[in-house]
C-alpha positions in Angstrom: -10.5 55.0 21.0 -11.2 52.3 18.0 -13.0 48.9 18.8 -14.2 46.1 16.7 -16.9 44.0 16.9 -18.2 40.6 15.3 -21.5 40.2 13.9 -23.2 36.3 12.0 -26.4 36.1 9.9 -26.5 33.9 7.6 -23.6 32.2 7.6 -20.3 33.2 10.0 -20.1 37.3 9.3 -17.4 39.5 10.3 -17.1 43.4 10.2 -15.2 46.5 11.3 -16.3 49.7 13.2 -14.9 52.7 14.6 -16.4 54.3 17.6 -16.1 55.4 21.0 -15.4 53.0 24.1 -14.3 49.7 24.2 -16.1 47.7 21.9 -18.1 48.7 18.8 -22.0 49.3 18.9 -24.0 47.8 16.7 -24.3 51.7 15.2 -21.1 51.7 14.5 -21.4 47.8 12.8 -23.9 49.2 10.3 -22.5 52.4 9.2 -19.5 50.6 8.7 -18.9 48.4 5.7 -19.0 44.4 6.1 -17.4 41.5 4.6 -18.9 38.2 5.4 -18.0 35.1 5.6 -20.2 32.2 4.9 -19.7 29.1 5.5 -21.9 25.6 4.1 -24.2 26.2 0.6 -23.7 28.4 -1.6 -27.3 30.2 -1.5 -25.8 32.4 1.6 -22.9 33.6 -0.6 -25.2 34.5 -4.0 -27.9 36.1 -1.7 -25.4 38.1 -0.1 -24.2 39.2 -3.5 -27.6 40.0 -4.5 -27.5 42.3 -1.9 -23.6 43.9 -3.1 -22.2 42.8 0.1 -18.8 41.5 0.0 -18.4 37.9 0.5 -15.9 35.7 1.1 -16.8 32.0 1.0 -14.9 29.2 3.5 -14.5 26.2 2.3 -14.8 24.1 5.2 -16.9 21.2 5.9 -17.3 18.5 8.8 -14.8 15.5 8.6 -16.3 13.0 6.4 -15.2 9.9 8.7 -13.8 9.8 11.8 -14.8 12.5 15.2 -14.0 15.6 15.0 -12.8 15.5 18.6 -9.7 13.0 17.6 -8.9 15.2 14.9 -9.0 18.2 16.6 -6.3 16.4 19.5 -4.4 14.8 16.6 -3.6 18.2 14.9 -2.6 19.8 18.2 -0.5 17.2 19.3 3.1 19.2 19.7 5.4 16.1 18.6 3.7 15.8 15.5 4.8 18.0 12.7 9.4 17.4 13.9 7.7 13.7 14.1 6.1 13.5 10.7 9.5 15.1 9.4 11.8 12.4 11.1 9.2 9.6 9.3 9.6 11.1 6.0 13.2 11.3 6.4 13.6 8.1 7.5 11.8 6.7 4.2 13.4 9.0 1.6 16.8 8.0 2.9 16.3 4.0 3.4 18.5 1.9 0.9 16.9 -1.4 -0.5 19.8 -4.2 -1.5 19.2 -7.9 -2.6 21.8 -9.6 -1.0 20.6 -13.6 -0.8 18.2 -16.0 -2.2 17.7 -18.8 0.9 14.9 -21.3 1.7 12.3 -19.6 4.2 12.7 -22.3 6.7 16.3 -21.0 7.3 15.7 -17.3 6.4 12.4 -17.0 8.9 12.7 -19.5 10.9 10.0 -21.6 9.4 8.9 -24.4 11.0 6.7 -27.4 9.2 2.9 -26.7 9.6 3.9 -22.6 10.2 2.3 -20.6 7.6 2.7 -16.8 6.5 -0.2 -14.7 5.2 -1.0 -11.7 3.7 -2.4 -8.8 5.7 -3.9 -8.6 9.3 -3.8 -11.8 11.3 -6.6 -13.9 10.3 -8.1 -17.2 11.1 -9.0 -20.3 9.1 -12.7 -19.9 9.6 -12.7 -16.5 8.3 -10.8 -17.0 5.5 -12.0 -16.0 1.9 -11.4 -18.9 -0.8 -8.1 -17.7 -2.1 -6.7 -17.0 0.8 -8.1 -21.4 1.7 -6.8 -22.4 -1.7 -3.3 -20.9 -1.2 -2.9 -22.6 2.1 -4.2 -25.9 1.1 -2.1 -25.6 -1.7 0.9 -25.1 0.9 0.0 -28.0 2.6 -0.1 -30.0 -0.1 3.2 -28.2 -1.2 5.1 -29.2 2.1 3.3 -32.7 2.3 0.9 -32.2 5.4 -1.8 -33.4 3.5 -2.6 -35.9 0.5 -5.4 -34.2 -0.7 -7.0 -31.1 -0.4 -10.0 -32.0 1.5 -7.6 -33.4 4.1 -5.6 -29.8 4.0 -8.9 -28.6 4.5 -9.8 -30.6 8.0 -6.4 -29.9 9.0 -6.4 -26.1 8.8 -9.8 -26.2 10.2 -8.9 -28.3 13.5 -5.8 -26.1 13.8 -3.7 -29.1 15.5 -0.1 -27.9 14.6 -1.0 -25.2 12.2 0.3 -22.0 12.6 -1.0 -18.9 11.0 1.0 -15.4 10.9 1.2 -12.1 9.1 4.1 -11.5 6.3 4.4 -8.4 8.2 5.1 -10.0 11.2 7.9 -11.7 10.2 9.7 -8.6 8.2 8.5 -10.5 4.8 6.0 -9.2 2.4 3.6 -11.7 0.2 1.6 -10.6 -3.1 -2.1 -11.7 -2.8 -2.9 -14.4 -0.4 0.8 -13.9 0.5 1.1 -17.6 1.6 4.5 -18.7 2.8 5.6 -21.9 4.3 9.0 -23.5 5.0 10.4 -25.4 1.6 9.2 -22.1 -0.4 13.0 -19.8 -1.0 12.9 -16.1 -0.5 14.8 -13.0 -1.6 16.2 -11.2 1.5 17.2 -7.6 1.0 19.1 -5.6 3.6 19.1 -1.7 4.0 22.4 -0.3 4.3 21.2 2.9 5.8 18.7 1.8 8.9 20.2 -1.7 8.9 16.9 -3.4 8.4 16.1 -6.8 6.4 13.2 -7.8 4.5 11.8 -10.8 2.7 9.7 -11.8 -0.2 8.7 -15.1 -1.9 9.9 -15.6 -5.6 7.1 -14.5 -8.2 5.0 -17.5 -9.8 4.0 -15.5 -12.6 0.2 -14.9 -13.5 -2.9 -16.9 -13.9 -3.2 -20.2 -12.1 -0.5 -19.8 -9.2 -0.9 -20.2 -5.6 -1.1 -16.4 -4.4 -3.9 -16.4 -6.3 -5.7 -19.3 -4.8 -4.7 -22.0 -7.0 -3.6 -25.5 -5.9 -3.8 -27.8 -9.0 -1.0 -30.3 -10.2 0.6 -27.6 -12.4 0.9 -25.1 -9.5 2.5 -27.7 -7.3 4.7 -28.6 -10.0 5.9 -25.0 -11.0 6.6 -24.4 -6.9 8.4 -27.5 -6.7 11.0 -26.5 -9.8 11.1 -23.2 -8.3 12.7 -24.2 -5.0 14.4 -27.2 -6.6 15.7 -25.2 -9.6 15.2 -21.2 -9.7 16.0 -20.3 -6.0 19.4 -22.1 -5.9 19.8 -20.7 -9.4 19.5 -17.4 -8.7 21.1 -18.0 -4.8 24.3 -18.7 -6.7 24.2 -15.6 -9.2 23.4 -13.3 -6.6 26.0 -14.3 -4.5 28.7 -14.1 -7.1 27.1 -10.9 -8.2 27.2 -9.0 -5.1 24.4 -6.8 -3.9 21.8 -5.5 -6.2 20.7 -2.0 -6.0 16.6 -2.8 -6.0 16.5 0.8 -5.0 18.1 2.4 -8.1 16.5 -0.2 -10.3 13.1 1.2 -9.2 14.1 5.0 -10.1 15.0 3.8 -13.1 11.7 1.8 -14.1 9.9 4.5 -13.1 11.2 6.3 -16.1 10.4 3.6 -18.5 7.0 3.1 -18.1 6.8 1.1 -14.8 4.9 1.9 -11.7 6.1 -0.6 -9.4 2.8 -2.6 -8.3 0.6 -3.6 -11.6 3.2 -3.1 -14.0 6.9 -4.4 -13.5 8.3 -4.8 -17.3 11.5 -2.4 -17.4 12.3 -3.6 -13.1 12.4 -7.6 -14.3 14.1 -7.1 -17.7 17.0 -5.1 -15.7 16.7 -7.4 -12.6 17.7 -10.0 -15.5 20.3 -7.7 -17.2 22.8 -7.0 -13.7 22.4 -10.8 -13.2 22.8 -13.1 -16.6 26.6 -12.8 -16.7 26.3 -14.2 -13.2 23.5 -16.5 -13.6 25.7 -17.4 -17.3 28.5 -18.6 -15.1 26.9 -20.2 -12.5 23.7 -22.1 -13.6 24.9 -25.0 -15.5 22.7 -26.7 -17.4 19.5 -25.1 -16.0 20.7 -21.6 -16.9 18.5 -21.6 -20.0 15.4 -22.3 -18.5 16.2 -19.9 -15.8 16.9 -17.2 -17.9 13.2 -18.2 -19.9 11.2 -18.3 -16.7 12.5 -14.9 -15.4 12.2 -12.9 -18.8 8.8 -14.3 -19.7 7.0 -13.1 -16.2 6.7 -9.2 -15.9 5.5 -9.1 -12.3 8.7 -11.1 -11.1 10.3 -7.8 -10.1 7.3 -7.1 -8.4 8.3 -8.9 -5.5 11.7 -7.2 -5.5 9.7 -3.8 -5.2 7.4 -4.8 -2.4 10.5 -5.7 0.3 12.2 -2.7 -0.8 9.1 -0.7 0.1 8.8 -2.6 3.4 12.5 -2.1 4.7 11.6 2.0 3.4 8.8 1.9 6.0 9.9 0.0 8.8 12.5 2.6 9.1 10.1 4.8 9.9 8.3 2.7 12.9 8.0 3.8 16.6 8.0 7.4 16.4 5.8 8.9 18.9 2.9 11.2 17.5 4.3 10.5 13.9 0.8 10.1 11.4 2.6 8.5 8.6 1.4 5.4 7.6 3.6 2.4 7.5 1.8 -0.5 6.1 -1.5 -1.0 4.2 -2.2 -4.6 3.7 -5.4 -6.6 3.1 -6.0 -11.0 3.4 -9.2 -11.2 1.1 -11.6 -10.4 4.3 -9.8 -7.4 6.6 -7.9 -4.9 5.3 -5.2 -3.1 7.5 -3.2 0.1 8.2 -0.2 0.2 10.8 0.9 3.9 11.5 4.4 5.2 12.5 3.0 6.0 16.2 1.1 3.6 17.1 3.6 0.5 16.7 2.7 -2.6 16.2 -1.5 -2.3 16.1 -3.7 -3.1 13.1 -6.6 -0.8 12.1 -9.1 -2.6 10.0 -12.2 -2.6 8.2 -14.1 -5.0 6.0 -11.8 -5.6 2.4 -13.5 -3.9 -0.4 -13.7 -5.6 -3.9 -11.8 -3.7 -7.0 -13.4 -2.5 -9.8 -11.7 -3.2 -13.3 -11.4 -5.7 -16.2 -11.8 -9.3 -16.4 -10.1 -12.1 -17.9 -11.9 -14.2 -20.1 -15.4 -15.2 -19.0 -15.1 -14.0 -15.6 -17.1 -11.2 -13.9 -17.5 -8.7 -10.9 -19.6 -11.9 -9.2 -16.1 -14.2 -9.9 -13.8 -11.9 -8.0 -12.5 -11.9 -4.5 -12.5 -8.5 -2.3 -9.3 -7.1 -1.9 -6.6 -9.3 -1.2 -2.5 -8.9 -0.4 0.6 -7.6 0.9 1.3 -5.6 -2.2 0.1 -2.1 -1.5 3.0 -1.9 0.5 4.0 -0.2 -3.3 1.5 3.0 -2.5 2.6 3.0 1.2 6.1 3.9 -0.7 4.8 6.2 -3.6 4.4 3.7 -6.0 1.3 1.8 -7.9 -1.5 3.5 -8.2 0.2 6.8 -6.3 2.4 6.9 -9.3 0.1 5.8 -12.0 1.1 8.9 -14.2 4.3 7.4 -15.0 2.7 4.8 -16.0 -0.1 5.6 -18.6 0.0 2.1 -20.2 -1.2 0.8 -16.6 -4.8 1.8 -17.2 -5.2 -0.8 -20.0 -4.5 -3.8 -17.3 -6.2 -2.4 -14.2 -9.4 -0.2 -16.6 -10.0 3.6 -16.7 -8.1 6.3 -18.8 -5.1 8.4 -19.0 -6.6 11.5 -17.8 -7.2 9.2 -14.3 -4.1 8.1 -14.2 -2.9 11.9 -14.1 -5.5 12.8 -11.9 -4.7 9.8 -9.3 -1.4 11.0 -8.7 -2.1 14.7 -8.2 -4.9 13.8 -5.9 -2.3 11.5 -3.6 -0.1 14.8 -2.8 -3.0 15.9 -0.6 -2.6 13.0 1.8 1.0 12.6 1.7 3.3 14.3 3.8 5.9 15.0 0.8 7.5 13.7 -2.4 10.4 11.1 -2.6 12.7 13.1 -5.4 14.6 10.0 -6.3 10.9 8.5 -7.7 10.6 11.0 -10.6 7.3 11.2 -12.9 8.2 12.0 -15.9 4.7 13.7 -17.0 4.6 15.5 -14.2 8.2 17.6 -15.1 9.8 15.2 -12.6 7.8 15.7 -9.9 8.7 13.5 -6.8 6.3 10.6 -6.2 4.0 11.4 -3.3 5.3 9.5 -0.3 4.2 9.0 2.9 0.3 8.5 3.3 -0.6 10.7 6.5 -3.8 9.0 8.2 -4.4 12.9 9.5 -4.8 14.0 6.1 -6.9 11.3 5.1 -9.2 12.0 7.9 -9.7 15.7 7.1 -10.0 15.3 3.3 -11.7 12.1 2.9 -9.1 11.5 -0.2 -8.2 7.7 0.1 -5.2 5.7 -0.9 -5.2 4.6 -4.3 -4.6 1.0 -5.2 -3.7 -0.8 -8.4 -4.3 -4.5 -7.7 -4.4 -8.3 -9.3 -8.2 -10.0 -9.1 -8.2 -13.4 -6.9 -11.6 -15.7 -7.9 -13.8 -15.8 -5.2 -14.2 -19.8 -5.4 -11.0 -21.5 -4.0 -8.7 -23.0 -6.7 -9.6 -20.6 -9.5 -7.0 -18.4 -9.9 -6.6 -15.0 -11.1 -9.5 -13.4 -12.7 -8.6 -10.2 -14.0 -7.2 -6.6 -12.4 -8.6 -3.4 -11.3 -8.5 -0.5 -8.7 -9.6 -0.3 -5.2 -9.4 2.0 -1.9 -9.1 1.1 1.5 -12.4 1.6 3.8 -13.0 4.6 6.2 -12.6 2.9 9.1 -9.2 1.6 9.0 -8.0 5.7 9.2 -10.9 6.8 11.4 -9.8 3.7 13.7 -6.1 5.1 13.5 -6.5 8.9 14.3 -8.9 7.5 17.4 -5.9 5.5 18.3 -3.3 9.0 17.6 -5.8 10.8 19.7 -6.2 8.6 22.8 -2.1 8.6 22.6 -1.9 12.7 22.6 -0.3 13.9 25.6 
C-alpha cells in the first residue's frame, strides 16, 4: 500500500514516501527525496540549497493592513466572485450623455444657505482652510454674508446652514467641491442604467473658489459664469442634442489626455461638437464664450468626473460585491464607498500629495488631499491611466518610466479592464477598472491619484499639483465592514 506523509523544518516542508501501512514512517520520509517549501526570508531557501535540497520558495506574507480574519471571510464569501462580475459589468456598459446646463437650485433642489461639499460629510469646525474659503466664498457668492468674517460666524453658528456631500446628491465637485443654489450645473443622464449626474462648471486654474479662493475676481468670474456661460452653453446644448461625454473620453484618451490632471484634447472637442450651436445661439456673448471655454484645459474635467459617477452608481447595492464605487476626500477625511456596503463611508485622515509647486509656494503651503475628483481613478482614469498620458508627469512631478509603471501596478487591484479606455503604449490595453478593496487588502497596492494642490491658508488658491494615495484605513475599514456582512 503507498502513503504519504508531511514533514516542516525550517520553513513549511513537504515530501513523498512509499511504504507499508497507512501512512509513511519517517524511514520512509528520509530515504525518499524532498522538496521543500519555505515560506518568509530567503536564508531558509539558500541554506536548503547549500545542502542540494530542492526548494521551492512561497511568496506569501501576512496582510499588510487590515485582519487577516476579515480577509479570510471576505474571500470565502460565495456571492462574491458572480457579484464582482455583475459590478464590472455594470460599469463597462454605463453610457454618460450631457443633456442640460440648469441652475443647481432647480437641478438639486438647492435651497438658500444649503451647501454641497467634496468628500465625506464634514463639519464647519473641522474643516481645512480651503474647504472654509470655498464656503465663505459661497456665501458671499449667494449674499448670506457681507464680508468674510461674517461668512465665517455664520458657518460657525450653523443657524440655517446646511452642509452635504456632492455624492449625496448624485453631483460630483473638483477640490473643495463647494456648491450652492445660484451656481449652474451640467446634468448628464445614462441611457443604459437610467441614472443622472451633476457637476459644477469649471472656473479654470489659479485663484478660483474650489481652490479656496474668495477674493473680488473669483466672485466676479462666478457671477459671469451663471449670468453669462451657463445660459450660453444651456442654449447650445439644447439645440445640439446630447453629447456623447463617454465617446469623447475614449477618444482623449488617445490623444494624450488622462481624464483627471490633464483634459486638453476632452475640452477642445467638448468645444468642437458645440460651436456651431453655441455660433447660433449665443448672441453677442458667443465670443467671449467661446474664449473662456478654449483657454481652460481642465473645463472638461468636470464633464469626466459625472460621467465617472453615473459609471459607478450603476454598480451600487450589490451584495458581497468588493468593487469600489467612490473615492473622495474634503481636505481632512478621505473616503471609500464600496458596491456592497451601500451607502457607508470608510475614512481615514487625508494625506497631503507630493509634487511641484507653483511659484514660491512649498510642501508647508499645501493642503492635504482635497476633492471629489478621484472619482476619475474609481473609473480607470488619472493616475490609473497615467501611461496614456506621459506628458502628465511634467504637471503632477515624476517620470515617464512611473507613469508606465503606475498603470501596470493598478491591474493588480482592479477587478478588469474597460476595453473602450484604450492605452495606447500599452498595445491598447484596456484601462484598469474597478478598484477591488479585497485586492487592496491582500497586496497593499493603493489607488493611484493625480491631483490639483489647494494652499493650506484660506483664500490662497492653488499652489501647485502632485500625486497622492488614499490611507490604509479607509480599505482595512471596508473589508471589516464586507466581512461582518458575509453570510
Amino acid at each position: 500500500m503507498t502513503g504519504t506523509g508531511t514533514g516542516t523544518g525550517t520553513g513549511t516542508g513537504t515530501g513523498t514516501g512509499t511504504g507499508t501501512g497507512t501512512a509513511a514512517t519517517a524511514v520512509d520520509l528520509l530515504g525518499d527525496d524532498l522538496t521543500v517549501l519555505t515560506v518568509g526570508a530567503e536564508l531558509f531557501a539558500d541554506s536548503l540549497r547549500e545542502q542540494a535540497c530542492p526548494v521551492e520558495p512561497v511568496d506569501w506574507r501576512p496582510p499588510p493592513f487590515g485582519q487577516s480574519a476579515d480577509i479570510a471571510a471576505v474571500a470565502a464569501d460565495p456571492r462574491r466572485p458572480e457579484a464582482n462580475r455583475t459590478a464590472l459589468e455594470r460599469v463597462l456598459a454605463a453610457g454618460a450623455e450631457l443633456i442640460d446646463v440648469l441652475p443647481a437650485a432647480s437641478a438639486l433642489g438647492l435651497r438658500p444657505g444649503t451647501f454641497l461639499h467634496a468628500g465625506p460629510p464634514l463639519t464647519w469646525d473641522r474643516a481645512s482652510g480651503p474647504m472654509r474659503g470655498a464656503l465663505t466664498g459661497g456665501m458671499l457668492l449667494e449674499g448670506l454674508a457681507e464680508t468674510p468674517e461674517e461668512a465665517e460666524r455664520v458657518l460657525a453658528a450653523g443657524t440655517d446652514i446646511t452642509l452635504e456631500p456632492c455624492h449625496q446628491h448624485s453631483a460630483v465637485g473638483p477640490m473643495a467641491g463647494v456648491l450652492s443654489p445660484s451656481m449652474w450645473v451640467f446634468q448628464l443622464h445614462d441611457p443604459v442604467h437610467g441614472g443622472t449626474a451633476y457637476c459644477s462648471l469649471n472656473e479654470g486654474l489659479g485663484k478660483v473658489l474650489r481652490y479656496g479662493a474668495y477674493s473680488a475676481e473669483v466672485l466676479t468670474r462666478l457671477r459671469w459664469m451663471s449670468d453669462v456661460l451657463g445660459p450660453a452653453l444651456q442654449a447650445a446644448v439644447r439645440a445640439h442634442g446630447p453629447v456623447d461625454i463617454r465617446a469623447i473620453v475614449a477618444q482623449m484618451l488617445q490623444m494624450g489626455d488622462e481624464g483627471h490632471n490633464r483634459n486638453r484634447a476632452g475640452t477642445l472637442m467638448l468645444l468642437r461638437e458645440l460651436l456651431g450651436d453655441l455660433i447660433e445661439t449665443g448672441g453677442r456673448h458667443t465670443a467671449e464664450v467661446v474664449r473662456f471655454v478654449a483657454g481652460n484645459d481642465h473645463f472638461f474635467l468636470n464633464l469626466v468626473m459625472p460621467a465617472a459617477k453615473l459609471a459607478l452608481d450603476a454598480a451600487r447595492d450589490i451584495p458581497g460585491a468588493t468593487m469600489v464605487v467612490a473615492m473622495a476626500r474634503n481636505g481632512t477625511d478621505f473616503g471609500i464607498q464600496v458596491a456592497g456596503t451601500g451607502d457607508a463611508w470608510f475614512t481615514g485622515p487625508a494625506q497631503t500629495p507630493e509634487g511641484l509647486f507653483l511659484g514660491s509656494y512649498g510642501p508647508d503651503d499645501a493642503n492635504p488631499d482635497i476633492g471629489d475628483s478621484a472619482i476619475t481613478e474609481t473609473w480607470g482614469l488619472g493616475g490609473f491611466s497615467m501611461a496614456a498620458a506621459p506628458a502628465i508627469v511634467r504637471f503632477v512631478g515624476g517620470d515617464v518610466p512611473l507613469a508606465l509603471a503606475t498603470t501596470r501596478s493598478m491591474y493588480d487591484i482592479t477587478l478588469g479592464e474597460n476595453p473602450a479606455f484604450g492605452i495606447p503604449i500599452l498595445e491598447f490595453r484596456g484601462a484598469p477598472t474597478g478598484i477591488d478593496v479585497l485586492a487592496v487588502a491582500r497586496t497593499g497596492v493603493l489607488p493611484q491619484i493625480n491631483t490639483g494642490m489647494a494652499g493650506r491658508v484660506a483664500g490662497t488658491g492653488q499652489v501647485g499639483a502632485g500625486l497622492v494615495k488614499p490611507p490604509s484605513e479607509c480599505f482595512a475599514a471596508a473589508v471589516r465592514a464586507l466581512a461582518q456582512r458575509t453570510p
